[in-house]
C-alpha positions as CSV (number, residue, x, y, z in Angstrom):
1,X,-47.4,138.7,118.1
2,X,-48.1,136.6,120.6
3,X,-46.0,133.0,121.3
4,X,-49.2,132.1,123.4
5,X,-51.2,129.6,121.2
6,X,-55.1,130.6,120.8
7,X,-57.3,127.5,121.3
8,X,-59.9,126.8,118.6
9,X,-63.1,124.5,119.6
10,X,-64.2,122.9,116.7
11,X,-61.4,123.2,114.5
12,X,-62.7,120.6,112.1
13,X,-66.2,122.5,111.9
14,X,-67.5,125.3,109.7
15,X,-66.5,127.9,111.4
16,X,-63.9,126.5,112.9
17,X,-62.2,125.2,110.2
18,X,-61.6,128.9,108.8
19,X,-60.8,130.4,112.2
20,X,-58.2,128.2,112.5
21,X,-56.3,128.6,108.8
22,X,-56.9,132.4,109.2
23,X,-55.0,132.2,112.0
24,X,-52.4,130.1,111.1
25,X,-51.9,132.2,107.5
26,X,-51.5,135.3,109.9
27,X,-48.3,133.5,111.8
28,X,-50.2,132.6,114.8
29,X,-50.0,129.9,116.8
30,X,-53.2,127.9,117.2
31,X,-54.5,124.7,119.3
32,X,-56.6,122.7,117.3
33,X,-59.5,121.5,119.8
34,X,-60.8,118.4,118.4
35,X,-60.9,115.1,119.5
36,X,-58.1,113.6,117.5
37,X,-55.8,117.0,117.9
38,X,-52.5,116.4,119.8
39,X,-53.6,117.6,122.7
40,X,-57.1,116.3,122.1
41,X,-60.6,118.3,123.4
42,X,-64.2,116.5,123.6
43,X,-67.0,118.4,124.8
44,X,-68.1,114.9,126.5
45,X,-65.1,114.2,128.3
46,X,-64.3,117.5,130.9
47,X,-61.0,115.9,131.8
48,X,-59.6,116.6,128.4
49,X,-60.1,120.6,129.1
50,X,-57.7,121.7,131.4
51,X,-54.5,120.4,129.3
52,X,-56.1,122.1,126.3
53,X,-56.9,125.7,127.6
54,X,-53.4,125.3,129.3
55,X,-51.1,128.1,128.0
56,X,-53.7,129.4,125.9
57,X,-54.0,133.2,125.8
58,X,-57.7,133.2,123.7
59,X,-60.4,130.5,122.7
60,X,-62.7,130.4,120.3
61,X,-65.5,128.9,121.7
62,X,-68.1,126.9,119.5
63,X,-70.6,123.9,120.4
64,X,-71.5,121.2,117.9
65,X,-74.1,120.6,116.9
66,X,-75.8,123.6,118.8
67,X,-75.9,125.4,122.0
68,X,-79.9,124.2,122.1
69,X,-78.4,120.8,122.9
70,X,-79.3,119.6,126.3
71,X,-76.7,120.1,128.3
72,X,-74.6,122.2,126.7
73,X,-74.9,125.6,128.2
74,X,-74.2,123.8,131.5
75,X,-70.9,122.7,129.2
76,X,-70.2,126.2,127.8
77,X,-70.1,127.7,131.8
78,X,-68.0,125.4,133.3
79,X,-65.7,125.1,130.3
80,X,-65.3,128.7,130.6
81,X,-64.7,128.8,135.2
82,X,-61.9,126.1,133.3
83,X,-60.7,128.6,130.9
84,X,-60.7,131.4,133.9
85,X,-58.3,129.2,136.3
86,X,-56.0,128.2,133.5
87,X,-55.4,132.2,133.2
88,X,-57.0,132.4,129.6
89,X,-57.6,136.5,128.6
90,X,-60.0,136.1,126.3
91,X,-63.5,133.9,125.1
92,X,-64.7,134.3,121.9
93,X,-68.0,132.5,121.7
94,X,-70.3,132.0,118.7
95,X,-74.2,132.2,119.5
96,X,-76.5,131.6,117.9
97,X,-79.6,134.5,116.9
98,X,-82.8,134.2,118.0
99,X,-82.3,130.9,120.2
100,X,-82.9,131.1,123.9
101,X,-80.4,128.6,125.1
102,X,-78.0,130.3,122.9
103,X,-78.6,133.4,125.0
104,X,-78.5,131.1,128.1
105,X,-75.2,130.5,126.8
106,X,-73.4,134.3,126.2
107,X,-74.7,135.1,129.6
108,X,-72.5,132.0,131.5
109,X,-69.3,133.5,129.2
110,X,-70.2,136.8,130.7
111,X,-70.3,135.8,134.2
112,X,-67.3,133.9,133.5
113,X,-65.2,136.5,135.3
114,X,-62.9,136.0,131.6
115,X,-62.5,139.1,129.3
116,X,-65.2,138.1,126.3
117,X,-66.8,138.7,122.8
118,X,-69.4,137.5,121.5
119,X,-70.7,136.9,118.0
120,X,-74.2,136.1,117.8
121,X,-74.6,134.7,114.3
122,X,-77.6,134.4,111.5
123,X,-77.8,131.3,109.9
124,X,-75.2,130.0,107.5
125,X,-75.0,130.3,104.0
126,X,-72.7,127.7,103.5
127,X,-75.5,125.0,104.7
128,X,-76.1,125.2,101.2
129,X,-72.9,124.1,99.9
130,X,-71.3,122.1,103.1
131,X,-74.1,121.4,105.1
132,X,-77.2,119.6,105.2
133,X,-79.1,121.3,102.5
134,X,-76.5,120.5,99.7
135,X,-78.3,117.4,98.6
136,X,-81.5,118.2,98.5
137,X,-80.1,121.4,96.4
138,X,-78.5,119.0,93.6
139,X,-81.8,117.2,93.7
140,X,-83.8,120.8,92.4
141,X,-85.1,121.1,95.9
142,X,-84.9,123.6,98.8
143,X,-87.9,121.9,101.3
144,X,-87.7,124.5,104.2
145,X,-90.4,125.5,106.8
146,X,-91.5,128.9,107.9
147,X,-93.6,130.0,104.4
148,X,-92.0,133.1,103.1
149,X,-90.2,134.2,106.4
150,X,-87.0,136.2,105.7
151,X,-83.5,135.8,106.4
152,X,-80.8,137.9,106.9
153,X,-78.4,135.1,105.6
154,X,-74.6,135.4,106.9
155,X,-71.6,134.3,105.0
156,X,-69.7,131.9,107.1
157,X,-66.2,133.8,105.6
158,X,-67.4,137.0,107.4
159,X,-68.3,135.0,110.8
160,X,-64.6,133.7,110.6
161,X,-63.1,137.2,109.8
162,X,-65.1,138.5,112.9
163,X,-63.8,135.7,115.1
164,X,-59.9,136.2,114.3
165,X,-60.4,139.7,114.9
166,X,-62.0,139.0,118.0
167,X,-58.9,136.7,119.4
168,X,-56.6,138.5,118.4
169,X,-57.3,142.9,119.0
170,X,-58.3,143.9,122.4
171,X,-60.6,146.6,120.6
172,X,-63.2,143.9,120.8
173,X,-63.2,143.6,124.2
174,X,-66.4,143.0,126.2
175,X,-68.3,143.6,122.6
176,X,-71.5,141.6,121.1
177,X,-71.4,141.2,117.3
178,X,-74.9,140.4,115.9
179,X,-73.5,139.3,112.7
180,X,-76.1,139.1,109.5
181,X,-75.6,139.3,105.8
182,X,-76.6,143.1,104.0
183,X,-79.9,141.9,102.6
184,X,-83.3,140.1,103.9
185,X,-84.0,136.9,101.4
186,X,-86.7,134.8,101.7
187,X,-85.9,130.8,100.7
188,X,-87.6,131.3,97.4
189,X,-85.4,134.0,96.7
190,X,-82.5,132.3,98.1
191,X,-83.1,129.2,95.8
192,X,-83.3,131.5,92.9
193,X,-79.9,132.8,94.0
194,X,-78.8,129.2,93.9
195,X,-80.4,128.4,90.3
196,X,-78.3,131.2,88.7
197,X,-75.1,130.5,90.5
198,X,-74.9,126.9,89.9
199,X,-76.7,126.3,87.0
200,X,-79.3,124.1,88.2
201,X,-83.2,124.4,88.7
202,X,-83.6,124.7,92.5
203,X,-86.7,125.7,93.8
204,X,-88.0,126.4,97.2
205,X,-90.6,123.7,98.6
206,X,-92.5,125.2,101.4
207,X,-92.7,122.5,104.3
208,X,-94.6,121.9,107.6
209,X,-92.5,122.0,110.7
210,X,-93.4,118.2,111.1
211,X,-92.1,117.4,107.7
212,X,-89.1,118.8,108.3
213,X,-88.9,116.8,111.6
214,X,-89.4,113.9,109.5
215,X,-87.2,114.3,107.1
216,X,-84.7,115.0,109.7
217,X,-85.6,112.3,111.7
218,X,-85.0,109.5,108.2
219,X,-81.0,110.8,107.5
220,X,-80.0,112.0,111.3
221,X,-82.2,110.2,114.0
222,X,-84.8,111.5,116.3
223,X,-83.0,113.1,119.1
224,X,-81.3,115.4,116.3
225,X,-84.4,115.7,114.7
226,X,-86.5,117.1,118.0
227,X,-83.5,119.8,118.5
228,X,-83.3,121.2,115.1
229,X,-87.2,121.3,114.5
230,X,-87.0,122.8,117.7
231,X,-85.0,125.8,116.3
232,X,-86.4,126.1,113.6
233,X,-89.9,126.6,115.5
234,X,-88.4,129.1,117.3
235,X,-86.5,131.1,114.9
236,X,-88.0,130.6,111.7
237,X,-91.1,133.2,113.5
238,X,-90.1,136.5,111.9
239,X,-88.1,137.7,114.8
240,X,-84.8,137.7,112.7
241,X,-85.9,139.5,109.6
242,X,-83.9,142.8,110.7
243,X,-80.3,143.3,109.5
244,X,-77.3,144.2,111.8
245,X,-74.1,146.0,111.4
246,X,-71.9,143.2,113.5
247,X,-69.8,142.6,110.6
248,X,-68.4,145.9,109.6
249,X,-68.1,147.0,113.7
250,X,-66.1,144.5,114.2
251,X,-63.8,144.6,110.5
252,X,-64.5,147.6,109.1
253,X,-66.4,146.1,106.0
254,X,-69.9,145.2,104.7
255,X,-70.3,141.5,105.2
256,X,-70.8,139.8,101.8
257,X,-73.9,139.3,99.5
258,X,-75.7,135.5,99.6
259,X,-75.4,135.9,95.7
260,X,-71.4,136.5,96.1
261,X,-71.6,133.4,97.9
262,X,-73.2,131.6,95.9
263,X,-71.2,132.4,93.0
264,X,-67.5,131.6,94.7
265,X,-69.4,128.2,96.1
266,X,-70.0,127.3,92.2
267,X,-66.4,128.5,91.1
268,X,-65.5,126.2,94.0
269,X,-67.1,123.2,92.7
270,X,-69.4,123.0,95.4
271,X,-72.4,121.7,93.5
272,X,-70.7,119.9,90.8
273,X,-71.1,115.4,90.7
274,X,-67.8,114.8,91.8
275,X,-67.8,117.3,94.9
């Protein structure tokens, strides 16, 4: 193993967050990259790169809030010429599937001259229980866009596995995880999912694209509003309803089941009053 520390963007995040304990459960030593770390990171501030990629022999690479974000593939690029000329062997980025700029963004990490993997994610189960869907959910209501669309609905445990496997084995060198959960699920059916698992009457509210904006728009402001309504427009089409085998390439097992989920999130206490 290793002395080298792996850097991990957006330790504080989602993803992040378990890339970083995995790590540090497996004895490795990890670089948090957040803005209040030790040796602090911010995405907005380029002179705090260099010190943190300095020593650092892999990097988890995640952008916050997306990679749609203007700017940020233009971030994502030159963080990683930074990442080349401190001597770093390895980017791990997460993408996002379906979403141009995050394309945009996997091919500046390729032509980063840096050894690379890439996991190209679906979207997140754990929106429900962490993100921004959890209180609408204790309020009985899923209000989604995109009518009956399906979604092969990752498990944000199986992105994190992928990722530590990533930094850490050369076997995943130069590779592109498309990362999905085992089964196609519609929001209705996810909602079901949801009732059973917490023990409370969720059901799915079909929405317009500019209700969704709105609703956005009233609890995180416009400019976050036009972005998100902006992926959802593009992704919530159709053209993700196919699974992929990303997880078990990359770890040798079938990534786990939205209703497995949604059971350990209600074990958890994910969707009780006092969470």
């Amino acid at each position: 193993m290793s002395t080298q520390p792996i850097l991990v963007i957006g330790s504080t995040g989602k993803t992040g967050s378990r890339v970083a304990a995995r790590l540090e459960q497996r004895g490795e030593a990890v670089r948090h990259g957040s803005r209040r770390a030790p040796i602090p990171f911010d995405w907005d501030t380029p002179d705090t790169w260099s010190a943190s990629l300095e020593g650092v022999r892999s990097a988890y690479i995640t952008y916050f809030p997306d990679l749609a974000f203007p700017g940020a593939v233009d971030k994502v690029e030159a963080l990683s010429q930074v990442a080349r000329e401190a001597g770093v062997e390895r980017l791990v980025l997460l993408s996002g599937r379906g979403e141009h700029h995050a394309r945009l963004g996997e091919e500046a990490v390729r032509a980063s001259g840096v050894d690379f993997t890439l996991v190209r994610a679906s979207w997140f189960a754990q929106n429900f229980s962490e993100g921004y869907l959890r209180d609408p959910m204790l309020n009985g209501v899923l209000p989604m866009p995109g009518g009956d669309v399906a979604e092969p609905i990752v498990d944000v445990d199986d992105i994190a596995d992928v990722a530590v496997a990533a930094l850490t084995e050369d076997r995943h060198s130069g590779e592109l995880y498309e990362v999905t959960g085992p089964r196609l699920l519609t929001f209705a059916e996810m909602a079901a999912i949801l009732s059973d698992a917490s023990g409370r009457a969720v059901q799915h509210v079909s929405i317009s694209f500019e209700e969704f904006h709105k609703g956005l728009a009233d609890s995180a402001g416009a400019f976050i509003a036009d972005v998100f309504t902006g992926i959802a427009r593009e992704t919530l089409d159709g053209r993700n309803a196919s699974l992929c085998d990303g997880v078990e390439r990359a770890i040798g097992r079938p990534p786990r089941d939205f209703a497995e989920f949604a059971r350990n999130a209600a074990r958890a206490g994910a969707w009780s009053d006092a969470a």
